[in-house]
MITOR-328139 format. One record per residue: x, z, y of N, C-alpha, C, CB in turn. Coordinates in steps of 0.2 Angstrom, whole numbers, padded with zeros to 4 digits, always signed. Glycine has a CB too. Layout:
XZYXZYXZYXZY...
This chain:
-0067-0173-0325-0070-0170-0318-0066-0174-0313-0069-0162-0318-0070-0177-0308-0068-0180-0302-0063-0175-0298-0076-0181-0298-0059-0177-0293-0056-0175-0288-0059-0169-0284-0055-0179-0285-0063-0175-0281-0069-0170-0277-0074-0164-0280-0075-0175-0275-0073-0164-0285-0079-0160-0289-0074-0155-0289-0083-0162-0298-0067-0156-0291-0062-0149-0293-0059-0144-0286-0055-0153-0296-0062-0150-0280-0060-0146-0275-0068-0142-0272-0057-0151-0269-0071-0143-0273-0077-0139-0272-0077-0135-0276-0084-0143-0273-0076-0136-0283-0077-0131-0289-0074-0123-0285-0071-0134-0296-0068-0126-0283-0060-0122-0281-0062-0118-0274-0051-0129-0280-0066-0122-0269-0068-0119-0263-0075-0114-0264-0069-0124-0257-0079-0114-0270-0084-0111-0272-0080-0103-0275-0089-0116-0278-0075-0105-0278-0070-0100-0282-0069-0094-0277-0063-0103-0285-0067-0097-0270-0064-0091-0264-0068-0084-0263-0064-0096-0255-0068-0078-0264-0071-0075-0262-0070-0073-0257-0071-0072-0264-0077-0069-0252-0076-0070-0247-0077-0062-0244-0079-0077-0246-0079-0059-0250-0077-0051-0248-0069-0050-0241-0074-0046-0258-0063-0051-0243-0058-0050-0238-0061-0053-0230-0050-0054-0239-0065-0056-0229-0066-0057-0224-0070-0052-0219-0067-0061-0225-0076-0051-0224-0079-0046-0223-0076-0039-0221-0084-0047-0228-0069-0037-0224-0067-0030-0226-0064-0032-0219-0062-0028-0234-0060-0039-0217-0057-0038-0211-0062-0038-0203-0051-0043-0212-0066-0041-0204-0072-0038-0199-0075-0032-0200-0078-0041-0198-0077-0029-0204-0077-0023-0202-0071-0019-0199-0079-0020-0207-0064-0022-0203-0059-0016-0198-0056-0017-0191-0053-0016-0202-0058-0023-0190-0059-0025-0183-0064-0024-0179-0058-0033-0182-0071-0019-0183-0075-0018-0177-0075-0009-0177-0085-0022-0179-0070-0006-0184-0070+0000-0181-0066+0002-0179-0071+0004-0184-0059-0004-0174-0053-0004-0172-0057-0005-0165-0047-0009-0174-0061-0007-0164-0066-0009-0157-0071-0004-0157-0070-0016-0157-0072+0000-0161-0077+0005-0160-0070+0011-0156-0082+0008-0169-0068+0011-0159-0060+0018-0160-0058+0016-0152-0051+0017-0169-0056+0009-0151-0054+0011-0144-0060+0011-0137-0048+0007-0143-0065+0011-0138-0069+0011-0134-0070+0019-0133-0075+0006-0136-0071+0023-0139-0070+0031-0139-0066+0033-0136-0069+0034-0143-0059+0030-0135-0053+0034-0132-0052+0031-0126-0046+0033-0137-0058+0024-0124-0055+0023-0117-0062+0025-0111-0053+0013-0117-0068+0027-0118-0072+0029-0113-0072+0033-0109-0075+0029-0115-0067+0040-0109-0064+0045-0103-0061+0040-0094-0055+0051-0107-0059+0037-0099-0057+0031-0093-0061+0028-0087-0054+0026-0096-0066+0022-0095-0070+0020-0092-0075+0022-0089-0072+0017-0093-0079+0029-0092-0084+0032-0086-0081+0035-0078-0086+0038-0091-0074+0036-0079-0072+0037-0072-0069+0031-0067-0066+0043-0072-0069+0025-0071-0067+0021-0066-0076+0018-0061-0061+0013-0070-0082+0017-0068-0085+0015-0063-0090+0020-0061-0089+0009-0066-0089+0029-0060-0092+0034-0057-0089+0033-0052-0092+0042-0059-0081+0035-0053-0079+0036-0042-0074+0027-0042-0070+0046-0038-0075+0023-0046-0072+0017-0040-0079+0010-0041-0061+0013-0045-0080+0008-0045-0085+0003-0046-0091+0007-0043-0087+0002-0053-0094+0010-0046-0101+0013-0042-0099+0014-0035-0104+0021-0046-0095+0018-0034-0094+0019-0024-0093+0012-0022-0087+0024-0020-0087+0010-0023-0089+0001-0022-0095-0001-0019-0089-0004-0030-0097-0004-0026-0105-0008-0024-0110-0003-0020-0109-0011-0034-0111+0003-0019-0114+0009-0015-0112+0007-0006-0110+0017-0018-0104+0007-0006-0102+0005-0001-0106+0000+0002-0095+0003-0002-0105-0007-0003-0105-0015+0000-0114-0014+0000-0101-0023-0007-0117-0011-0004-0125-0011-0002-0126-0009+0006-0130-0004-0007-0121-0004+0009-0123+0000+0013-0122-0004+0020-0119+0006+0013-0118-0007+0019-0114-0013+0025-0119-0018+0025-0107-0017+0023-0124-0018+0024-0131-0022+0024-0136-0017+0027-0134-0023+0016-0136-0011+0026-0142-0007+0026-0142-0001+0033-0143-0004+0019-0145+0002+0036-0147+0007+0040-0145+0013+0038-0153+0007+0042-0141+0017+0035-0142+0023+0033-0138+0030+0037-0140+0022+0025-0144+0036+0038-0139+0041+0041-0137+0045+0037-0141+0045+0047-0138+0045+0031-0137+0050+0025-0141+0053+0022-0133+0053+0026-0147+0052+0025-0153+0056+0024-0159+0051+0022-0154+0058+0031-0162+0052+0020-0169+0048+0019-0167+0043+0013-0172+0044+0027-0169+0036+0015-0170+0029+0012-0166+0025+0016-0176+0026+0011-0164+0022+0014-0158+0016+0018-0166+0011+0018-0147+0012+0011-0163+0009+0024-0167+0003+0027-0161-0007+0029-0169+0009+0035-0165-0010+0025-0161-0015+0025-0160-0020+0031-0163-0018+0019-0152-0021+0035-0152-0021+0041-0148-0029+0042-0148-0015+0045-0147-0033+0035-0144-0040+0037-0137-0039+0041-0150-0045+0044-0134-0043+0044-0128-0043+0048-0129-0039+0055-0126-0049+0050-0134-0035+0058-0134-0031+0062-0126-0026+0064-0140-0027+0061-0128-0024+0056-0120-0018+0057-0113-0022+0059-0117-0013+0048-0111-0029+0055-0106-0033+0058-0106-0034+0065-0105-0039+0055-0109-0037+0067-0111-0039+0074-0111-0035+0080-0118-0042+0074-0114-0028+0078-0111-0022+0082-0107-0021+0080-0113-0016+0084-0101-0021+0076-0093-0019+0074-0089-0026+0080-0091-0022+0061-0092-0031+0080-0088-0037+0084-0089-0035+0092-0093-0044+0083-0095-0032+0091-0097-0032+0100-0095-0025+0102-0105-0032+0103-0092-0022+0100-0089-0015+0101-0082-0014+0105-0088-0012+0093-0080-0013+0108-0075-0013+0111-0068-0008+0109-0077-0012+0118-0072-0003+0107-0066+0003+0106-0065-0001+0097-0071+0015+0107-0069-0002+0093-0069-0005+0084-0061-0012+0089-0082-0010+0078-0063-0014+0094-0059-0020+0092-0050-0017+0097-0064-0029+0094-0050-0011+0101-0045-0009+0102-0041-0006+0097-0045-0006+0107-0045-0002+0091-0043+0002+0085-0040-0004+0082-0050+0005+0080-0041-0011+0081-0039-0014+0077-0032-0019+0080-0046-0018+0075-0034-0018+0085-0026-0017+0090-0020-0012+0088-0028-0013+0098-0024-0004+0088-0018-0004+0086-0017-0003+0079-0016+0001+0089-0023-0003+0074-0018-0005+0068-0013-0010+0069-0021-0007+0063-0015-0013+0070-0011-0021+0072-0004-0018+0073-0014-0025+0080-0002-0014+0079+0002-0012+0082+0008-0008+0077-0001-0007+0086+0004-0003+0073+0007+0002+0069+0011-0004+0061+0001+0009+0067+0008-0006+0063+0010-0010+0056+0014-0016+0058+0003-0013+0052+0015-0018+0064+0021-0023+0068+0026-0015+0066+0019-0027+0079+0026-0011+0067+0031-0007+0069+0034-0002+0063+0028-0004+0075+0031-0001+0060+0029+0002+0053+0035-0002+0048+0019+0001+0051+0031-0005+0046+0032-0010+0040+0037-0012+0042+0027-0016+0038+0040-0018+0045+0049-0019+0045+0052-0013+0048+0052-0026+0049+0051-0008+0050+0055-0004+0052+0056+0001+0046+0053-0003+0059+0055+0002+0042+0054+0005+0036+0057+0004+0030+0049+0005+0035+0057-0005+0030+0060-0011+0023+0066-0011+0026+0057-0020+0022+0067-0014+0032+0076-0014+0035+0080-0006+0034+0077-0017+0046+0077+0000+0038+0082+0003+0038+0081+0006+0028+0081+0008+0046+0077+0005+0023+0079+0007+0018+0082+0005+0015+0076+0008+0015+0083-0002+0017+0086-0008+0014+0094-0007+0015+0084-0015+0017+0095-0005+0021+0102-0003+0025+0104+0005+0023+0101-0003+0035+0100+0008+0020+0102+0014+0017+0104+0013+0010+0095+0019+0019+0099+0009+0007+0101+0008-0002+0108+0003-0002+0093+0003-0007+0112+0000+0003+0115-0004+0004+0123+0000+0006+0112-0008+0009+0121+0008+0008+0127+0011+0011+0126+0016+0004+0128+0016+0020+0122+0016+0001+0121+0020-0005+0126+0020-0011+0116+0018-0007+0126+0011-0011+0129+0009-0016+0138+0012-0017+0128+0000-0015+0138+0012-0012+0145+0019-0012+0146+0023-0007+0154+0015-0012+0140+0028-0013+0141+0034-0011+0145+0038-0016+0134+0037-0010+0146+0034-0023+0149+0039-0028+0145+0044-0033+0154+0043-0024+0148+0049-0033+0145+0056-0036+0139+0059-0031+0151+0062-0036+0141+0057-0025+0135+0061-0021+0129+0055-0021+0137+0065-0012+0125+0052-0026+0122+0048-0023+0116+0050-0025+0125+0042-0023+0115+0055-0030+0109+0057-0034+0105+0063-0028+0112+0062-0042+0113+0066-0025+0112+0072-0020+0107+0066-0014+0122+0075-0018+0111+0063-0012+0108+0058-0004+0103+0056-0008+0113+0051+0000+0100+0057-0014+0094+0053-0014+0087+0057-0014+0094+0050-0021+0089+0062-0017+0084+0066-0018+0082+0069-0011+0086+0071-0022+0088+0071-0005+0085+0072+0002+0081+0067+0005+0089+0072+0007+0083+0060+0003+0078+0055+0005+0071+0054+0001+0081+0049+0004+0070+0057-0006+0064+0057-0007+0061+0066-0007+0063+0052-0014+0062+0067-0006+0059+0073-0002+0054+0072+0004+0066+0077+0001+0054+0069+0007+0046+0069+0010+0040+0064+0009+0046+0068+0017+0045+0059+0003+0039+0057-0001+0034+0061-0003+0040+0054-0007+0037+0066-0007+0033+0071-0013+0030+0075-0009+0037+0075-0017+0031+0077-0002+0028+0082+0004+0022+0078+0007+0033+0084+0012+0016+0082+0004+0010+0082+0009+0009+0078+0017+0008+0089+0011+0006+0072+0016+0003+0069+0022+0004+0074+0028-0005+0068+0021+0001+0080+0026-0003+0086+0030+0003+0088+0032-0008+0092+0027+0008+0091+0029+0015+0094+0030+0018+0093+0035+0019+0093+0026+0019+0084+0032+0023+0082+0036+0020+0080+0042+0027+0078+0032+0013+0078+0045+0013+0078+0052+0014+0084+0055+0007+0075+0053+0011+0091+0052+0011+0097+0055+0021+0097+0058+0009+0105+0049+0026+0096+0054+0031+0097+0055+0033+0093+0061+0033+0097+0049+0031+0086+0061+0032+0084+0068+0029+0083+0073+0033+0079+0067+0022+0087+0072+0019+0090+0077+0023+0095+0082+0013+0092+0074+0028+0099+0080+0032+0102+0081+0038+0099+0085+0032+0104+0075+0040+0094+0082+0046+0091+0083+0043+0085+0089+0050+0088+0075+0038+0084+0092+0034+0081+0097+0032+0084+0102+0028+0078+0095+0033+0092+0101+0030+0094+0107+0036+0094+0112+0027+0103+0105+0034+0093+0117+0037+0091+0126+0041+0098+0127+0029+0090+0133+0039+0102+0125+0042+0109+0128+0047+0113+0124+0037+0114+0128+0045+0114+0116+0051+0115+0113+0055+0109+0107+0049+0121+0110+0055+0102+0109+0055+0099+0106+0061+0097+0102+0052+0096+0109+0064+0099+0098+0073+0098+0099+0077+0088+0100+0078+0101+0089+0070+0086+0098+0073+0080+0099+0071+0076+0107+0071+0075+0093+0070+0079+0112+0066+0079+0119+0072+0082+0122+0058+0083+0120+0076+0088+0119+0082+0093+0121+0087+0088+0118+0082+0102+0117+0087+0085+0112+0095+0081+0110+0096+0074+0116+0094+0077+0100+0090+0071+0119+0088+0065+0122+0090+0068+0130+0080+0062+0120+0086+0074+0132+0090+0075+0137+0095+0077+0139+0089+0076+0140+0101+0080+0136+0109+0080+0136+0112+0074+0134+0111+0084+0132+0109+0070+0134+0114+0063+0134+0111+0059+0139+0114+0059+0126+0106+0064+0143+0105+0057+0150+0098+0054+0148+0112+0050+0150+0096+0054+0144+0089+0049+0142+0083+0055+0144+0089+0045+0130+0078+0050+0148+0072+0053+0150+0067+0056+0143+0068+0046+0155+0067+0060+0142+0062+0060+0135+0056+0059+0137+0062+0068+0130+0052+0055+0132+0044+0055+0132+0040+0059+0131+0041+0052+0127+0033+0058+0133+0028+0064+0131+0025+0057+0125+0022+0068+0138+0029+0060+0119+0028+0054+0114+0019+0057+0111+0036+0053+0105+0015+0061+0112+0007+0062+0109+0003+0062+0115+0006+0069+0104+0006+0061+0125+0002+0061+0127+0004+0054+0130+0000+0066+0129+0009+0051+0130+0009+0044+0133+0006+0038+0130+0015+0042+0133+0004+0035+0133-0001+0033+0128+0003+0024+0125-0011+0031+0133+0008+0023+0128+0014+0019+0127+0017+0022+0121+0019+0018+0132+0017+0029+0119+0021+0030+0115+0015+0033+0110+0027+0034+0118+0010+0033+0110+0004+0036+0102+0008+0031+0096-0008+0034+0104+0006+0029+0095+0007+0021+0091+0013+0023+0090+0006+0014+0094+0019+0020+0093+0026+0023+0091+0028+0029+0086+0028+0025+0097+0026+0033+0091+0025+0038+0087+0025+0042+0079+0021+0038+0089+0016+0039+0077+0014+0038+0071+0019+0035+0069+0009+0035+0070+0019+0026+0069+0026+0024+0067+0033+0028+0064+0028+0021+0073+0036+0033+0071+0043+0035+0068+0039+0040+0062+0048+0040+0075+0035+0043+0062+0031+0048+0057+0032+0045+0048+0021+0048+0059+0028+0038+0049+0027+0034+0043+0034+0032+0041+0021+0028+0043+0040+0030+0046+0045+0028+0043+0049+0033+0040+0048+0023+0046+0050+0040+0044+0053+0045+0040+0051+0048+0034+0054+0048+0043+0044+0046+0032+0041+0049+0027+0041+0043+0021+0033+0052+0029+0041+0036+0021+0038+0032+0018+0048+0030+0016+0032+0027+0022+0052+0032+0018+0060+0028+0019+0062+0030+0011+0067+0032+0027+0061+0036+0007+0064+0039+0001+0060+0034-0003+0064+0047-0001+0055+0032-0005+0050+0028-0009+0055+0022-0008+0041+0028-0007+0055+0018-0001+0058+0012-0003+0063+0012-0003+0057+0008+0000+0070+0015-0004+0075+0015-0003+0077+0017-0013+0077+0021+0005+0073+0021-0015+0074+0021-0023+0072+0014-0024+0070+0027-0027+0066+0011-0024+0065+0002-0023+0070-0002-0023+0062+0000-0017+0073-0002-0017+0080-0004-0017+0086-0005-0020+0082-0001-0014+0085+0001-0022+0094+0004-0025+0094+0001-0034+0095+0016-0025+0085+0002-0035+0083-0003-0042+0085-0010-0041+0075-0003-0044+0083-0013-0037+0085-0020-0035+0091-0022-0034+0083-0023-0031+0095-0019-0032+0104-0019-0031+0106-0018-0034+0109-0017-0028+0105-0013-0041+0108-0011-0046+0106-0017-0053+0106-0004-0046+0102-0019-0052+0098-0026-0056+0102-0033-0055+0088-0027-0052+0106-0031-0049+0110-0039-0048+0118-0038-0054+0112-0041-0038+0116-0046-0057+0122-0045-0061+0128-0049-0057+0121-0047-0069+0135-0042-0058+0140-0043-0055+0141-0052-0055+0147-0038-0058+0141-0054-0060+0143-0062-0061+0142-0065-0054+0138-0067-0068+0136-0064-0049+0134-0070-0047+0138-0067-0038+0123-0071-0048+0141-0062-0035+0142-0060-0033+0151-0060-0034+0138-0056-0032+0154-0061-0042+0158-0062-0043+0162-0073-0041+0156-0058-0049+0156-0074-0042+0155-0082-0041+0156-0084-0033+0147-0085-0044+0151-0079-0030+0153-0078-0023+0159-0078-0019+0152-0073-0022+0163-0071-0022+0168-0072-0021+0173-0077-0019+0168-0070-0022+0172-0078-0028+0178-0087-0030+0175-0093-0025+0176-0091-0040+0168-0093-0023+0169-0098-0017+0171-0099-0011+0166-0100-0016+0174-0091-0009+0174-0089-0002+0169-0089+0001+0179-0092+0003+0166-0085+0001+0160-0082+0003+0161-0075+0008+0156-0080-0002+0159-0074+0013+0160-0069+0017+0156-0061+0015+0157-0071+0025+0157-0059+0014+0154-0050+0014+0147-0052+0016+0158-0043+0021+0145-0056+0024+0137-0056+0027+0135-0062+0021+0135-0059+0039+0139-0067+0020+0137-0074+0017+0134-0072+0010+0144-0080+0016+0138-0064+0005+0136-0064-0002+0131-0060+0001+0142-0062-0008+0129-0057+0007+0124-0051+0008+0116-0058+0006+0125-0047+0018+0118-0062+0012+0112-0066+0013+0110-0073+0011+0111-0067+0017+0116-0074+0005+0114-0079+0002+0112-0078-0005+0117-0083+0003+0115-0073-0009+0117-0069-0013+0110-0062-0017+0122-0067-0009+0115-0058-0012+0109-0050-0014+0103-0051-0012+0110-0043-0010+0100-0055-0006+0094-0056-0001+0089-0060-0008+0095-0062+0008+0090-0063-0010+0087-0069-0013+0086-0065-0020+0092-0077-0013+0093-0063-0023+0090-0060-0028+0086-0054-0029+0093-0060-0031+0083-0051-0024+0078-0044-0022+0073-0045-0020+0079-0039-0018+0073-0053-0019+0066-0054-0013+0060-0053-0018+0066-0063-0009+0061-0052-0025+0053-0047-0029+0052-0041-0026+0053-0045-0038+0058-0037-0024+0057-0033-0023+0053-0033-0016+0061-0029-0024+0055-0037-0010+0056-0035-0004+0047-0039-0003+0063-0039-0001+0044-0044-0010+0037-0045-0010+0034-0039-0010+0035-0049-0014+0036-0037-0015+0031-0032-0018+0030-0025-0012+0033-0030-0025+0037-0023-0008+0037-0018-0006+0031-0021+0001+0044-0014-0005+0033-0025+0002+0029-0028+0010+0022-0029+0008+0032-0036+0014+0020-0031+0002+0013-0030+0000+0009-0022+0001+0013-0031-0008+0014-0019-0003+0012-0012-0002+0011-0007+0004+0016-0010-0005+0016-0009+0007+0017-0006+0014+0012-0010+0019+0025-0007+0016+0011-0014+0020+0004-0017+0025-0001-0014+0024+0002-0024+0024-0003-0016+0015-0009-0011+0015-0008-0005+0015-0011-0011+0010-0003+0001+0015-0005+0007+0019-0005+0008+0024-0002+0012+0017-0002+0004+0029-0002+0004+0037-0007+0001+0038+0003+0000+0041-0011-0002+0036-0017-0004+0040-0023+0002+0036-0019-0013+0039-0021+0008+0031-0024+0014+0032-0025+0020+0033-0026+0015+0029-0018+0019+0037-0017+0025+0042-0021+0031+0044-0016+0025+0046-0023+0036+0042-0027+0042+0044-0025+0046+0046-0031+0044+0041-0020+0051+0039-0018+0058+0041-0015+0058+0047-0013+0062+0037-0010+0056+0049-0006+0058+0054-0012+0059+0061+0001+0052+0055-0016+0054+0062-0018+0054+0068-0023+0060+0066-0021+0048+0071-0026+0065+0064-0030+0069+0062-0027+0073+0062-0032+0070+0057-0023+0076+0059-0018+0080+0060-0016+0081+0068-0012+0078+0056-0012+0075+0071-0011+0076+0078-0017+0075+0084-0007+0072+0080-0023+0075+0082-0027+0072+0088-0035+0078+0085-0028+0060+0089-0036+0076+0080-0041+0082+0076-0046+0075+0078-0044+0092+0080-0054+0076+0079-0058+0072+0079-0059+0071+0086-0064+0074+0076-0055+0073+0092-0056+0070+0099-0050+0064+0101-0055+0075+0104-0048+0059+0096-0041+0057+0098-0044+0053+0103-0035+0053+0093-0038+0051+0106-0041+0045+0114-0042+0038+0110-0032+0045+0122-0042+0034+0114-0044+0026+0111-0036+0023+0109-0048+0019+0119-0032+0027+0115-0025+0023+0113-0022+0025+0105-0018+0025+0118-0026+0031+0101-0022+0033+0094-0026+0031+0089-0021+0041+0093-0032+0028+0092-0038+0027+0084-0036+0021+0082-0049+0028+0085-0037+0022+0074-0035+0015+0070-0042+0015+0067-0028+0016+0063-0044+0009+0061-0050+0008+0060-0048+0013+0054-0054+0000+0058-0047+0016+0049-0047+0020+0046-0049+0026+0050-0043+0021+0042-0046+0028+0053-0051+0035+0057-0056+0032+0062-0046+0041+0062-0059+0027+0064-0063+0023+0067-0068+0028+0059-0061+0014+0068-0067+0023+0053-0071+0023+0049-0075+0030+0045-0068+0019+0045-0072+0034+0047-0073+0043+0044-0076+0045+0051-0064+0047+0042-0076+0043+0057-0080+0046+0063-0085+0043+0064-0076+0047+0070-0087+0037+0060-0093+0035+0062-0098+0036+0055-0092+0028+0065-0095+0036+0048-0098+0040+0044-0099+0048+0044-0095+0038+0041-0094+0051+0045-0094+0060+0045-0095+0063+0053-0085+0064+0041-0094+0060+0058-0096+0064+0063-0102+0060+0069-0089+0066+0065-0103+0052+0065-0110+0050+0069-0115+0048+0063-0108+0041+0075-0113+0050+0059-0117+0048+0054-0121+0040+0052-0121+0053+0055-0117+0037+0056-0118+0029+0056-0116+0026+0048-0113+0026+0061-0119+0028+0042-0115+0024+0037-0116+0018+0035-0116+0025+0032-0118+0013+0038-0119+0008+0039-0114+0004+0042-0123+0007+0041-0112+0007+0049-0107+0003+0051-0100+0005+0046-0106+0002+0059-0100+0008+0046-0095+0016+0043-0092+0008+0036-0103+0026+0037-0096+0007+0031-0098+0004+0028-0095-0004+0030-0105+0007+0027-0098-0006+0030-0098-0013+0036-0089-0014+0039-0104-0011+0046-0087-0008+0040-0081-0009+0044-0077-0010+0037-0077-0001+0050-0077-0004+0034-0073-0005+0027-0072-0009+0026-0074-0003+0022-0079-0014+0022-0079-0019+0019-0074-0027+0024-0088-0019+0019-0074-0025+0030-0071-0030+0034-0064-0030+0031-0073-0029+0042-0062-0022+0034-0053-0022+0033-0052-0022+0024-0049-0013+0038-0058-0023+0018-0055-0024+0013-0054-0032+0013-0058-0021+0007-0060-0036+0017-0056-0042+0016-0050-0045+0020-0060-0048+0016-0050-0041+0027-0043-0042+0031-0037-0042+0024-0042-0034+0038-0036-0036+0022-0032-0036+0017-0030-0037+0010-0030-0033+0018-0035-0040+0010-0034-0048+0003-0034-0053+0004-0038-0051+0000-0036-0055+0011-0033-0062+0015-0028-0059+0017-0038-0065+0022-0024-0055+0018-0016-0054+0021-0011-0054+0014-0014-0047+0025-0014-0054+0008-0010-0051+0002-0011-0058-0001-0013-0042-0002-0014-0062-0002-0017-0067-0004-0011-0072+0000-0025-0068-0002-0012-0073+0007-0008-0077+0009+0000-0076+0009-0009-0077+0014+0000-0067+0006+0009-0067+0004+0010-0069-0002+0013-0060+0004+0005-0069-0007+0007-0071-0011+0006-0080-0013+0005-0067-0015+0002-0083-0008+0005-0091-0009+0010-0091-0006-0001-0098-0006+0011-0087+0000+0020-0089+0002+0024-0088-0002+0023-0087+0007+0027-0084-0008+0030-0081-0011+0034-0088-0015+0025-0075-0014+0032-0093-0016+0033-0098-0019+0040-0100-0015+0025-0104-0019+0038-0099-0009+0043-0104-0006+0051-0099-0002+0037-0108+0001+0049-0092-0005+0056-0089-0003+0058-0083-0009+0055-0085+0005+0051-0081-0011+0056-0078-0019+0058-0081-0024+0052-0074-0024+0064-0079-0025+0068-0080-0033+0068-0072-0037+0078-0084-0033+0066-0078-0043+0067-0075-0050+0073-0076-0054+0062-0076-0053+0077-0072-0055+0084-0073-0059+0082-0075-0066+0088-0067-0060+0085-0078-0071+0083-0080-0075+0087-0075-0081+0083-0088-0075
């Protein structure tokens, strides 16, 4: 018998039952988890896929909520552009989120920074600081609704015994925006500041040790040092943080209800008063759609820059 005949012989010999036994057990390992992820999957495309694409139909179409949507082309963009109060709203997002966002990363950063020797009490200082994470939107504007009023205000009374003019920080219209601002940073400060204290506690002593041995200053091992090696963190929190500043609602709701003036509206409450109280779902729709690509184009562009100032420790 030929070579060739003995290897044919020998590849006719293979049975080929295991193969079969192992596709079937790969298709009832693919049946088994499609059962256990289907609770999942039917709730991601009912309330996130389906409203999605529902949304993006609508931003095309005429609809007051009633009837049949009627198909409207770019009309709804085009009065979102020519609108004057949609493009002061987008002002002051703009505004809240200049003011918001680094004012929130620095002072957590400066907090997870005096943390680092706190000692024993540092579980204690933490938990004060996340304590109005875990508190209601709603809570916590009611509480500084309070702490804003002009009349019994204690911080309007701490400001004028030291001489400083106090604001009418909800009806000045210089100070609406602000305002929100001090709201979101005293609420949002315990989330980033545990962020933090993960990323300074992630740096290994060696490289701060090395620091030292070169004579390096206290600000020199701060900023050449600790800055660099957190700057995942300091991506990721500024990813985050933009995108909730530019979807600011409760607070103004809370403090203004459905009559706020032009100086407090952001496009998120733009976008709930022209669906739920003009019944415009179209533009309603249309607006969304706009500020979801505003901020993919903003999160996009941080992340091609990210190349050029994060490090990753090896």
């Amino acid at each position: 018998m030929s070579l060739d005949t003995q290897i044919r012989a020998s590849a006719d010999a293979v049975p080929v039952q295991p193969r079969r036994k192992v596709s079937r057990r790969h298709r009832k390992d693919a049946i088994a988890a499609l059962v256990f992820l289907s609770p999942q999957l039917v709730g991601l495309i009912v309330f996130m896929i389906g409203p999605l694409v529902f949304a993006l139909y609508l931003a095309f179409s005429h609809w007051d909520g009633f009837g049949a949507a009627t198909f409207a082309g770019l009309s709804n963009f085009t009065e979102l552009f020519e609108n004057p109060r949609i493009q002061r709203s987008a002002i002051n997002t703009v505004w809240f989120t200049v003011l918001q966002v680094p004012g929130v990363m620095i002072t957590a950063f400066l907090f997870a920074l005096f943390m680092q020797k706190a000692g024993k009490m540092t579980n204690v200082y933490r938990l004060g600081f996340v304590a109005p994470v875990v508190t209601s939107s709603v809570a916590v504007a009611t509480i500084w609704l309070y702490l804003f009023n002009p009349e019994i205000s204690p911080i309007n009374s701490a400001l004028r015994s030291v001489g400083i003019p106090a604001p009418n920080w909800l009806q000045d219209p210089a100070f609406i925006i602000p305002s929100f601002a001090v709201v979101a940073i005293w609420q949002g400060l315990g989330y980033q500041l545990v962020m933090f204290m993960a990323g300074l506690q992630s740096i290994g002593a060696s490289y701060l040790e090395a620091a030292e041995l070169d004579g390096c200053s206290a600000w020199q091992k701060l900023w050449h040092v600790t800055v660099p090696l957190i700057s995942p963190t300091i991506l990721f929190l500024s990813i985050t943080s933009i995108i909730g500043s530019f979807q600011v609602f409760d607070y103004i709701y809370v403090f203004m209800d459905s009559s706020a003036p032009d100086e407090a509206r952001t496009i998120v409450y733009e976008i709930v008063q022209m669906a739920f109280r003009e019944f415009n779902f179209g533009a309603a729709s249309a607006l969304a759609f706009l500020l979801f690509l505003v901020l993919l184009g903003v999160t996009g562009l941080q992340m091609a820059a990210q190349k050029r100032w994060v490090h990753y420790a090896e």
